[in-house]
PDB file of N, CA, C and O in Angstrom:
ATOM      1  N   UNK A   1      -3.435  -8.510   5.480  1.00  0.00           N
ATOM      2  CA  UNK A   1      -2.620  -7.736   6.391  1.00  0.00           C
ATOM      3  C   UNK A   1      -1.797  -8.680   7.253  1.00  0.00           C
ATOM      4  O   UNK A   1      -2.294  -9.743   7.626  1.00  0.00           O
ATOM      5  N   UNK A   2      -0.378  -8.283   7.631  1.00  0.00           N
ATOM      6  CA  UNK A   2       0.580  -9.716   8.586  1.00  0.00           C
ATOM      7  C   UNK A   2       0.577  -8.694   9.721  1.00  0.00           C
ATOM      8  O   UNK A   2      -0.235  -7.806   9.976  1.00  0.00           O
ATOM      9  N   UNK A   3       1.576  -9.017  10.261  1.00  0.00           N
ATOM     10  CA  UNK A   3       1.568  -8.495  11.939  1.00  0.00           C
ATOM     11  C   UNK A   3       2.376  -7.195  11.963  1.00  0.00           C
ATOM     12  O   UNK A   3       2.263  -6.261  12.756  1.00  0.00           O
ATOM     13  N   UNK A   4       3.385  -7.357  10.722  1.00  0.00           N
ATOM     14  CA  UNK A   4       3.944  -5.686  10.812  1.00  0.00           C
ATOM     15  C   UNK A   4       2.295  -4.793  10.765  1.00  0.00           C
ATOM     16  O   UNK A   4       1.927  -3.976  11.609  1.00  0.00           O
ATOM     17  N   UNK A   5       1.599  -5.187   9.677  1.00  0.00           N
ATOM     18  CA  UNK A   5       0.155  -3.606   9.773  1.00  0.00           C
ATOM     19  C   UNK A   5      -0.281  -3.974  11.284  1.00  0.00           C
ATOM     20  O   UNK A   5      -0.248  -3.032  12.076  1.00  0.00           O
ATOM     21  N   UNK A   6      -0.557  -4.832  11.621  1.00  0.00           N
ATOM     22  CA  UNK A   6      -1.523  -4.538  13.087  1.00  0.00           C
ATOM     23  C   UNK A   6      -0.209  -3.820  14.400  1.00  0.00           C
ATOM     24  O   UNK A   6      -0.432  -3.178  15.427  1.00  0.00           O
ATOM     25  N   UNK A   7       0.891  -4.196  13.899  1.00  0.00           N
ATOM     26  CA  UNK A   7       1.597  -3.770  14.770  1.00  0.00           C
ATOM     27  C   UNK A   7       1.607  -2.101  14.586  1.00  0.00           C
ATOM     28  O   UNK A   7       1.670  -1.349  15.558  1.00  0.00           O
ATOM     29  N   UNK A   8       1.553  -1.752  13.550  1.00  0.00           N
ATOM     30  CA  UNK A   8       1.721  -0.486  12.952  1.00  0.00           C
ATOM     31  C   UNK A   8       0.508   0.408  13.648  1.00  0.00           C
ATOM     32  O   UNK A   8       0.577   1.421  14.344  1.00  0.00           O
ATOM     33  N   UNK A   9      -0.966  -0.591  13.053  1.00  0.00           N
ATOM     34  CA  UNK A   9      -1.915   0.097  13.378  1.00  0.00           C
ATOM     35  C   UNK A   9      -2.403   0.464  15.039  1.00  0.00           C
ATOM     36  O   UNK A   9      -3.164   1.350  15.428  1.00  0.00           O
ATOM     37  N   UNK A  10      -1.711  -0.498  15.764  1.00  0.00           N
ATOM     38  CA  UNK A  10      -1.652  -0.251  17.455  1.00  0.00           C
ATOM     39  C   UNK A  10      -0.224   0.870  17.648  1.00  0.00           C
ATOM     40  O   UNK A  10      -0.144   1.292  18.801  1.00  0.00           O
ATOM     41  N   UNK A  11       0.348   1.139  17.153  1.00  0.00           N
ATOM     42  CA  UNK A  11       1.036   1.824  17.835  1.00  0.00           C
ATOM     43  C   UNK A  11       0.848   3.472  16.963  1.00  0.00           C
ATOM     44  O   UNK A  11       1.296   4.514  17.442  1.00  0.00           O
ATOM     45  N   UNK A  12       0.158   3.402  15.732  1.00  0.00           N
ATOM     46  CA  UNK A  12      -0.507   4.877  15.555  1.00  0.00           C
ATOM     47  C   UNK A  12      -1.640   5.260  15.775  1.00  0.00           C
ATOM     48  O   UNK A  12      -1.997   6.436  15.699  1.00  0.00           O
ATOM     49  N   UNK A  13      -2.519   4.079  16.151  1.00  0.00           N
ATOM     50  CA  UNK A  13      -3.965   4.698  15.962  1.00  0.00           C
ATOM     51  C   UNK A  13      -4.580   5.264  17.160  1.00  0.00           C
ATOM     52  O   UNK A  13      -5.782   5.526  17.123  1.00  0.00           O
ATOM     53  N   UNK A  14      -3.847   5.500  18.300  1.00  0.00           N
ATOM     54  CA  UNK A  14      -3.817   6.221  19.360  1.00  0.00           C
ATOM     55  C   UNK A  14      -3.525   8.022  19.088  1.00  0.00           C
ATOM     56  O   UNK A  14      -3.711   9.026  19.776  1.00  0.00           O
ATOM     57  N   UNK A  15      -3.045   7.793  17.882  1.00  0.00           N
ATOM     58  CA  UNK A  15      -2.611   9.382  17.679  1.00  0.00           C
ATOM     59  C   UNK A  15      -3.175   9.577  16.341  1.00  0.00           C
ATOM     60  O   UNK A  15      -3.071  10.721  15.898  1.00  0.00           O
ATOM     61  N   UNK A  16      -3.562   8.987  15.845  1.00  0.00           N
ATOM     62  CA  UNK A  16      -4.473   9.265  14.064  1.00  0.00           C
ATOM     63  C   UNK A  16      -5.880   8.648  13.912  1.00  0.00           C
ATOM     64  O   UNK A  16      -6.413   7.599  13.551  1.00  0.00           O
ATOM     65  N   UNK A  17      -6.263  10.154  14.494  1.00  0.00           N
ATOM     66  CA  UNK A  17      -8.015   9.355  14.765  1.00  0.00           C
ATOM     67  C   UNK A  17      -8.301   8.618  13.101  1.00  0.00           C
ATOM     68  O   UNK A  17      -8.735   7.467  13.058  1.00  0.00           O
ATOM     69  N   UNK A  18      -8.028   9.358  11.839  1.00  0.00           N
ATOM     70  CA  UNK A  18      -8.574   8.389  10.530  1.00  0.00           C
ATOM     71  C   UNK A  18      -8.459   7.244  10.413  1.00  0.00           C
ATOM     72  O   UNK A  18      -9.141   6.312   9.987  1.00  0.00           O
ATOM     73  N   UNK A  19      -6.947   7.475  11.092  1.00  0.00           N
ATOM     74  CA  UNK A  19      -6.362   5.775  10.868  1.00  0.00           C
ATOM     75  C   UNK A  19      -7.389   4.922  11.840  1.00  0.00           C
ATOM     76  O   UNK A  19      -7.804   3.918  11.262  1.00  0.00           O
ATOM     77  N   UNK A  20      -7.891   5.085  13.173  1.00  0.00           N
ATOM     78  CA  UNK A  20      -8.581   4.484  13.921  1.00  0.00           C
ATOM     79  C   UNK A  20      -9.924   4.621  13.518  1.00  0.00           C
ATOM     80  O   UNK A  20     -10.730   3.831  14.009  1.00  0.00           O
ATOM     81  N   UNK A  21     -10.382   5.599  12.598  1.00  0.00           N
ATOM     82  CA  UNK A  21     -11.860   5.415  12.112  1.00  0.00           C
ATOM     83  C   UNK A  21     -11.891   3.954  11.186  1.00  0.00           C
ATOM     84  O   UNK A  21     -12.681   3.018  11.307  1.00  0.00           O
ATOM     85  N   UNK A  22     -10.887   4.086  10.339  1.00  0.00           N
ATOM     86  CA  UNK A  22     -10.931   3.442   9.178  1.00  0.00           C
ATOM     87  C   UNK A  22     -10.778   1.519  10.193  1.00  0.00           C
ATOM     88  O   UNK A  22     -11.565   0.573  10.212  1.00  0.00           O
ATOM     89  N   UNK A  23      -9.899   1.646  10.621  1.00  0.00           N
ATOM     90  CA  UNK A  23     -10.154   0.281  11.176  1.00  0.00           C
ATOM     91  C   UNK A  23     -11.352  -0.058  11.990  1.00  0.00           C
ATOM     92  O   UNK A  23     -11.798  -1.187  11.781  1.00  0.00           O
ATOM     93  N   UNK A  24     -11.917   0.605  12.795  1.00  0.00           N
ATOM     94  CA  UNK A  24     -13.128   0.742  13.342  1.00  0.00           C
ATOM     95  C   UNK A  24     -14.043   0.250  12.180  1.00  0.00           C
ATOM     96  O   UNK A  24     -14.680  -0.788  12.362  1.00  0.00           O
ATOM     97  N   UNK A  25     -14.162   0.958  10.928  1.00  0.00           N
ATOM     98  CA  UNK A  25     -15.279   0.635  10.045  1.00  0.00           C
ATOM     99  C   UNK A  25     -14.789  -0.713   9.719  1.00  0.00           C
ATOM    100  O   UNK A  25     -15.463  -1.721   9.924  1.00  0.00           O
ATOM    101  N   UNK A  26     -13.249  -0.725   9.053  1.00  0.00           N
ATOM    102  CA  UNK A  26     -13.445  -2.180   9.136  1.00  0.00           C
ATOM    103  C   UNK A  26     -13.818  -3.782   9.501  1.00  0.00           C
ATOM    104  O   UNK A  26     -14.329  -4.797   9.027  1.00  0.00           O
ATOM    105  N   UNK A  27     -13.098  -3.172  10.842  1.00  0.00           N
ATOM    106  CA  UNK A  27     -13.878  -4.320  12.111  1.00  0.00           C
ATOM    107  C   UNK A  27     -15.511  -4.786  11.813  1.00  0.00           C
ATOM    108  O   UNK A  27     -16.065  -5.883  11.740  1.00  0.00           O
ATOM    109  N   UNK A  28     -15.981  -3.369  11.679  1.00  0.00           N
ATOM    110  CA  UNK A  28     -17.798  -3.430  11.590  1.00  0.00           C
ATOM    111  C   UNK A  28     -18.242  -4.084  10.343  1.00  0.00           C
ATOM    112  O   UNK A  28     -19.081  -4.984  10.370  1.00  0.00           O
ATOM    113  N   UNK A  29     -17.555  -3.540   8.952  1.00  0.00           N
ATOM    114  CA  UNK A  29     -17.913  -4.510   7.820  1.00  0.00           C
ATOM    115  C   UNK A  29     -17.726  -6.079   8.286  1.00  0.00           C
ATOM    116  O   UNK A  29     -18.571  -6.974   8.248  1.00  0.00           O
ATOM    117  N   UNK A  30     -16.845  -6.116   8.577  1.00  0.00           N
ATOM    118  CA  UNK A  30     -16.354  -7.607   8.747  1.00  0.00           C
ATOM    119  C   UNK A  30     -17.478  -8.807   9.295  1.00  0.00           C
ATOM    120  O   UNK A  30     -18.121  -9.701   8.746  1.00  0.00           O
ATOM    121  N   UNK A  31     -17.308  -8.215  10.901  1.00  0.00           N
ATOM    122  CA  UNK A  31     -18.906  -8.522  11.127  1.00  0.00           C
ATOM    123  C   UNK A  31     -19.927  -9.177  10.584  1.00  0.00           C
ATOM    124  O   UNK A  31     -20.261 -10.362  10.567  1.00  0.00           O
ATOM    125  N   UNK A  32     -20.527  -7.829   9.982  1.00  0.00           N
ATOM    126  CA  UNK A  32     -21.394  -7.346   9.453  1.00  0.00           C
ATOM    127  C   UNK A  32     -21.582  -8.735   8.023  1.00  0.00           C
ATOM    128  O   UNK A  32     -22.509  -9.540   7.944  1.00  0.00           O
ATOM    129  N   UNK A  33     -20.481  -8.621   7.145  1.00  0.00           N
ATOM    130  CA  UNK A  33     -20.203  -9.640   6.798  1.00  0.00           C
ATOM    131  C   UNK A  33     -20.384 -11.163   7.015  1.00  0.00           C
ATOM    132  O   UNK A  33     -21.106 -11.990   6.459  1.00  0.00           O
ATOM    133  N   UNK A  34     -19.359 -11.258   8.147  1.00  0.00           N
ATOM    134  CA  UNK A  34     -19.869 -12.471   8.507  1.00  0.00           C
ATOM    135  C   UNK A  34     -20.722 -12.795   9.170  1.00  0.00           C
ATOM    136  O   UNK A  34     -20.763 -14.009   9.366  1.00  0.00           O
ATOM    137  N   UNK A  35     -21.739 -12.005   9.798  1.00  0.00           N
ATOM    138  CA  UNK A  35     -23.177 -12.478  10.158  1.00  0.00           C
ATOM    139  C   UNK A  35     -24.215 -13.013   9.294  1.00  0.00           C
ATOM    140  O   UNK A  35     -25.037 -13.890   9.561  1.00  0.00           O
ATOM    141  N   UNK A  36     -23.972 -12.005   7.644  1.00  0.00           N
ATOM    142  CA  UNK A  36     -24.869 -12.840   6.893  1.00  0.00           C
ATOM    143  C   UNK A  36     -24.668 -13.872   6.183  1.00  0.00           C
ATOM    144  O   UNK A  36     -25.476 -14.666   5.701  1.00  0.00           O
ATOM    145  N   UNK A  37     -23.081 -13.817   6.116  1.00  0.00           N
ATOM    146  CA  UNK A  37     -22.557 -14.702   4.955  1.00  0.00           C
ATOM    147  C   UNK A  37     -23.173 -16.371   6.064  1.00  0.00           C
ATOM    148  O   UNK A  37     -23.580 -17.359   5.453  1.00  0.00           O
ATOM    149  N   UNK A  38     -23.110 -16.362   7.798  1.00  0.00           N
ATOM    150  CA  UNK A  38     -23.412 -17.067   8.229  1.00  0.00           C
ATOM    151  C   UNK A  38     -24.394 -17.671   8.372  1.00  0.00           C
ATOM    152  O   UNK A  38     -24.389 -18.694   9.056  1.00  0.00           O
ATOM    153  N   UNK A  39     -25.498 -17.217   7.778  1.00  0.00           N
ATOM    154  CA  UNK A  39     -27.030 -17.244   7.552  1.00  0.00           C
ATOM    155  C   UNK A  39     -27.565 -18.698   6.732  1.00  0.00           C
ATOM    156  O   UNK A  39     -26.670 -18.926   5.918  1.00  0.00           O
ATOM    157  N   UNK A  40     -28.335 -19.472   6.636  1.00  0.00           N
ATOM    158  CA  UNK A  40     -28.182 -20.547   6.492  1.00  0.00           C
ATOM    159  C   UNK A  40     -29.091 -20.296   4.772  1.00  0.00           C
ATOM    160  O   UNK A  40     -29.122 -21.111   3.850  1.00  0.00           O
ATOM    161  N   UNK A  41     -29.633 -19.131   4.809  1.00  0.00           N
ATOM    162  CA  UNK A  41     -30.677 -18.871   3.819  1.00  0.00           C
ATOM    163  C   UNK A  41     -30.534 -17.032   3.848  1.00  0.00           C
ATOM    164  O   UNK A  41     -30.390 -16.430   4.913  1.00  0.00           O
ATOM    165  N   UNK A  42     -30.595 -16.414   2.665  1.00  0.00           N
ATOM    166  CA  UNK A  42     -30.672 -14.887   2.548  1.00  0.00           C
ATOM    167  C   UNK A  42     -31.786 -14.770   1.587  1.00  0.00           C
ATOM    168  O   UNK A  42     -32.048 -15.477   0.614  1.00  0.00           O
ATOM    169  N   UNK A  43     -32.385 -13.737   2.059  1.00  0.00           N
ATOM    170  CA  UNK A  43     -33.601 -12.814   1.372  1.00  0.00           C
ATOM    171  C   UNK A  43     -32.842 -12.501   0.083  1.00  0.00           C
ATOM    172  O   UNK A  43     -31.620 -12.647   0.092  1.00  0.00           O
ATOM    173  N   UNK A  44     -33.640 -11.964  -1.342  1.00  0.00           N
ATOM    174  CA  UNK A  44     -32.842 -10.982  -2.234  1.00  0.00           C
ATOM    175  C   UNK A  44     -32.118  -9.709  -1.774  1.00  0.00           C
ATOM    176  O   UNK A  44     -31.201  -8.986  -2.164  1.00  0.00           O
ATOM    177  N   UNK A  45     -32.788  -9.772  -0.981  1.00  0.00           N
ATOM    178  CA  UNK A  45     -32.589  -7.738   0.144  1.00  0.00           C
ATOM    179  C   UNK A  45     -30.730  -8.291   0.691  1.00  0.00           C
ATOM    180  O   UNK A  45     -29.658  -7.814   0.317  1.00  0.00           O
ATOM    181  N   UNK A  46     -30.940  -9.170   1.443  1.00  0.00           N
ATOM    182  CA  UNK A  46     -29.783  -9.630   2.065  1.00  0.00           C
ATOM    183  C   UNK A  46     -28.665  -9.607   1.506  1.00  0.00           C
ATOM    184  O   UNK A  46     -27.722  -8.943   1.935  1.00  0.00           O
ATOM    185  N   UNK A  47     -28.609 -10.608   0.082  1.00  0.00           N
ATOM    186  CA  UNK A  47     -27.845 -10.982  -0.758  1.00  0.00           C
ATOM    187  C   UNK A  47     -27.443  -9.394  -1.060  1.00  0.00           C
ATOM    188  O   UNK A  47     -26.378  -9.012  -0.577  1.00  0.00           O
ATOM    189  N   UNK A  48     -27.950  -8.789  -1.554  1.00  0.00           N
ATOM    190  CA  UNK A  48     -27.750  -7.420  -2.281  1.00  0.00           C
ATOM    191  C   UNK A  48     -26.811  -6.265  -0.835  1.00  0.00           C
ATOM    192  O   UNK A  48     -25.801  -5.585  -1.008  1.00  0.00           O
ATOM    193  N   UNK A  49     -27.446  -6.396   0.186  1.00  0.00           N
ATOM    194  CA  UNK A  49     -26.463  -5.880   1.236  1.00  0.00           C
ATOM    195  C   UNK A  49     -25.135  -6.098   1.430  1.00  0.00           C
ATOM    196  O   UNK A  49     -24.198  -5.305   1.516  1.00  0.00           O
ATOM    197  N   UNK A  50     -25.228  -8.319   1.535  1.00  0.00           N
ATOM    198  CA  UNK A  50     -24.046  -8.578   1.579  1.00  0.00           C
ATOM    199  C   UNK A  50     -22.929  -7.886   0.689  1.00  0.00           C
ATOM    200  O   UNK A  50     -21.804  -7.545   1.054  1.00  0.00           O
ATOM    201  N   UNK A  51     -23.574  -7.743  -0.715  1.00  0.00           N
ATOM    202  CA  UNK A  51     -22.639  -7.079  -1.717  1.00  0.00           C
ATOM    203  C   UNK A  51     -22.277  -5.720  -1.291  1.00  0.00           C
ATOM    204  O   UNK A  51     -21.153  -5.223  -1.358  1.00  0.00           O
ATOM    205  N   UNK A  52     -23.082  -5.311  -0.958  1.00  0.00           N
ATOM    206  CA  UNK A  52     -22.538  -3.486  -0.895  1.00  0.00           C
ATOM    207  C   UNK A  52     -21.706  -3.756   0.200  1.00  0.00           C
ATOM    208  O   UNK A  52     -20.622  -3.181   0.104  1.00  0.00           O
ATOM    209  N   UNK A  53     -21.885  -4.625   1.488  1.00  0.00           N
ATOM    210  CA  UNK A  53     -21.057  -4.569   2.387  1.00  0.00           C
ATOM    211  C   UNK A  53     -19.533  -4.891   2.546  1.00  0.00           C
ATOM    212  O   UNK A  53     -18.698  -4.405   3.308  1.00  0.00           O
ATOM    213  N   UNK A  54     -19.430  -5.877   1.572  1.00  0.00           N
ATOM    214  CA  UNK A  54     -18.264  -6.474   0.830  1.00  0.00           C
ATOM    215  C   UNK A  54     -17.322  -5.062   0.058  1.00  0.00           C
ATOM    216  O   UNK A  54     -16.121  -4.795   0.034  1.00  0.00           O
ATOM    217  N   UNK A  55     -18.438  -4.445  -0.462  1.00  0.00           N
ATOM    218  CA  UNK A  55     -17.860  -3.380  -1.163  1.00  0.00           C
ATOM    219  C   UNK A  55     -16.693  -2.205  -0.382  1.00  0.00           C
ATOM    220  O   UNK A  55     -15.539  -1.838  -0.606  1.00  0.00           O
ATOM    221  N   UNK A  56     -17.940  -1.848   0.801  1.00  0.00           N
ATOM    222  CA  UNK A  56     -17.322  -0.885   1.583  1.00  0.00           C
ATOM    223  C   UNK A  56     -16.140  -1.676   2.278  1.00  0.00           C
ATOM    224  O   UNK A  56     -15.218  -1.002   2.737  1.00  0.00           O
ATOM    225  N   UNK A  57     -16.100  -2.946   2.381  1.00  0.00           N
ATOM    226  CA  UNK A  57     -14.920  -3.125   3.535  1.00  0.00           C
ATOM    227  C   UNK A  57     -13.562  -3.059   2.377  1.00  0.00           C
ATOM    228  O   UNK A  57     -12.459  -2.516   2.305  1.00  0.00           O
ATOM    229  N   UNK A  58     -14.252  -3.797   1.718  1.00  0.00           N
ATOM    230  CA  UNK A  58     -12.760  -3.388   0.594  1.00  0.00           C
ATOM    231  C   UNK A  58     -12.411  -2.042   0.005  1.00  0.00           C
ATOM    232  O   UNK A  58     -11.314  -1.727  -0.457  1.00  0.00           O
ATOM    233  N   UNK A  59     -13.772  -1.100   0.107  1.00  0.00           N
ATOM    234  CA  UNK A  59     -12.567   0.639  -0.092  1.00  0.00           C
ATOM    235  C   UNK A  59     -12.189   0.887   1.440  1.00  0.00           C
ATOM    236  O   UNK A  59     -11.157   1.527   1.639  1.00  0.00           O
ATOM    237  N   UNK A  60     -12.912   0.448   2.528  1.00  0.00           N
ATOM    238  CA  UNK A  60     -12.076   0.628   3.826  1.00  0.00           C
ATOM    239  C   UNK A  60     -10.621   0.579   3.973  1.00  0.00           C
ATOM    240  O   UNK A  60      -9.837   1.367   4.502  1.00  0.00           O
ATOM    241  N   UNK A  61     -10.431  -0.681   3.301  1.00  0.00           N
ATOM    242  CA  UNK A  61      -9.090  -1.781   3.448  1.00  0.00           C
ATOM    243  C   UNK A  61      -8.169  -1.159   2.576  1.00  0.00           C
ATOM    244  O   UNK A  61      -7.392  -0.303   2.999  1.00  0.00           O
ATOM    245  N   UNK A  62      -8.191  -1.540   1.316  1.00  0.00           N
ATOM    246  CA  UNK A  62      -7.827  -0.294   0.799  1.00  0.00           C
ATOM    247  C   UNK A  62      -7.290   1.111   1.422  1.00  0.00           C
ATOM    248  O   UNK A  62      -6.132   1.223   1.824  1.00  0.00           O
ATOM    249  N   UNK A  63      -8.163   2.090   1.462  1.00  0.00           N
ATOM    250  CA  UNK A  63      -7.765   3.083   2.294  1.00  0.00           C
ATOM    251  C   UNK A  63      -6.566   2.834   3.527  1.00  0.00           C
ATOM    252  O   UNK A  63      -5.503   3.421   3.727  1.00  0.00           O
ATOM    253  N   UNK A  64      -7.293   1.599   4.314  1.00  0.00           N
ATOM    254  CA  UNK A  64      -6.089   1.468   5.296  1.00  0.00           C
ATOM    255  C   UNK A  64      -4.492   0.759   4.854  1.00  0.00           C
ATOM    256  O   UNK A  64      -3.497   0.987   5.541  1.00  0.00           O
ATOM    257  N   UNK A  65      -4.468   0.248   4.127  1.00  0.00           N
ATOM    258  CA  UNK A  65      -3.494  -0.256   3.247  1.00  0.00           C
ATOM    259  C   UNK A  65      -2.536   0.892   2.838  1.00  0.00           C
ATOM    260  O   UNK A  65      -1.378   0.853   3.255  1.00  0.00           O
ATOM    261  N   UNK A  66      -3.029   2.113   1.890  1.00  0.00           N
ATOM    262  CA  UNK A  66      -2.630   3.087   1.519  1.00  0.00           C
ATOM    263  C   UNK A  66      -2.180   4.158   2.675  1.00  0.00           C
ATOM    264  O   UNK A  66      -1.300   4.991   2.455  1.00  0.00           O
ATOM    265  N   UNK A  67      -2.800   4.067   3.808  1.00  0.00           N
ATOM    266  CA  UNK A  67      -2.478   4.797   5.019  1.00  0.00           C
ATOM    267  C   UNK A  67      -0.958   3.745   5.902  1.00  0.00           C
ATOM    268  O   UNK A  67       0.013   4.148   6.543  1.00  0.00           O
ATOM    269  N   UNK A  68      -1.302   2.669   5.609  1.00  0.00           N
ATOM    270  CA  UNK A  68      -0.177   1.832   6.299  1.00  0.00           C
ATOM    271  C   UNK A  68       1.396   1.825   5.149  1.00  0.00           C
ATOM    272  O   UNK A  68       2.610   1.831   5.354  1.00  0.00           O
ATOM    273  N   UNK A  69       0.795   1.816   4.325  1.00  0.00           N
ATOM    274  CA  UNK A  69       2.426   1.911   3.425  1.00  0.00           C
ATOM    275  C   UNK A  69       3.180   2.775   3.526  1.00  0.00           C
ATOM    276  O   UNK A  69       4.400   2.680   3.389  1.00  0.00           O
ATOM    277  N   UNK A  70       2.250   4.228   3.910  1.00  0.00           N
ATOM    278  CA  UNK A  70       2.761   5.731   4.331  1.00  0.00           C
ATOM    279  C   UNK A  70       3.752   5.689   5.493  1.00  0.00           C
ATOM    280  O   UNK A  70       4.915   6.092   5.503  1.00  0.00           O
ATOM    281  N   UNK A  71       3.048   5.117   6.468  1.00  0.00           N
ATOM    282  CA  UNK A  71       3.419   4.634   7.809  1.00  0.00           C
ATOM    283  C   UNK A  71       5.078   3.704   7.901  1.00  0.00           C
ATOM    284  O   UNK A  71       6.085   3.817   8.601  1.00  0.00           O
ATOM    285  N   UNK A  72       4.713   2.942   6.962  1.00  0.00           N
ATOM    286  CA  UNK A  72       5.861   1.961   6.734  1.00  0.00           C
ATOM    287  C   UNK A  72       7.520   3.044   6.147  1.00  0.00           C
ATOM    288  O   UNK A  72       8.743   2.953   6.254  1.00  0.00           O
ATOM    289  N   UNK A  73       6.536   3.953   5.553  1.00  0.00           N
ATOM    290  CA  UNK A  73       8.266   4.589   4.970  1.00  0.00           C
ATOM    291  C   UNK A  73       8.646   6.059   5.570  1.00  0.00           C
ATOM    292  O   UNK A  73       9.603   6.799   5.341  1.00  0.00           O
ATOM    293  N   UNK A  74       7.461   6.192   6.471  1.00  0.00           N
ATOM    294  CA  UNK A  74       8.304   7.047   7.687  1.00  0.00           C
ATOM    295  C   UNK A  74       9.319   6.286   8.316  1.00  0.00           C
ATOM    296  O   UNK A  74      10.537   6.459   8.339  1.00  0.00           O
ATOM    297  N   UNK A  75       8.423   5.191   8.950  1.00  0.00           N
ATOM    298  CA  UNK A  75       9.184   4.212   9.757  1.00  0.00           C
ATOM    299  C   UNK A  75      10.341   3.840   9.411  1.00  0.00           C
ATOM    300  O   UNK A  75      11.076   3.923  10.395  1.00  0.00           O
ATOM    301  N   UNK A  76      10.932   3.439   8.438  1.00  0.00           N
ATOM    302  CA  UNK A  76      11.931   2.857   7.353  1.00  0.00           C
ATOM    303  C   UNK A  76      13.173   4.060   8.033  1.00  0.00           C
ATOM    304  O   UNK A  76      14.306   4.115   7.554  1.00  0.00           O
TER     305      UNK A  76
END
C-alpha cells in the first residue's frame, strides 16, 4: 500500500465503518504476526497459528485493496 491508500483510508474510514473494520483487523493481524514471527523459538501450535494468521491478514488486505480501488475511481 503507498500513501495515496492510507491517504484514502483516513479520509473514508470515518464514514465506512467496513472500510475501518477491515483495517482495524489488519492492524491486529500484523501484530499479531509480528509478535510471533519475533519469537526466538515457536511451539508446532505457534508455527501453525503464525500460518493461519498470515492467511487472514492477506484476505483482510485483499479485501481492503478491492475496497480502495473502488474508492480510487469515485475519486478520479
Amino acid at each position: 500500500m503507498d500513501q495515496h491508500d492510507f491517504d484514502l483510508l483516513e479520509k473514508h474510514m470515518p464514514h465506512d465503518p467496513e472500510l475501518k473494520s477491515l483495517w482495524e483487523d489488519h492492524v491486529l493481524y500484523k501484530k499479531q504476526v509480528e509478535k510471533l514471527e519475533n519469537k526466538p523459538f515457536r511451539t508446532p501450535a505457534e508455527e501453525q497459528t503464525l500460518k493461519q494468521l498470515k492467511k487472514q491478514k492477506l484476505e483482510v488486505k485483499t479485501k481492503l485493496i478491492v475496497m480502495l480501488d473502488r474508492l480510487k475511481e469515485q475519486d478520479a
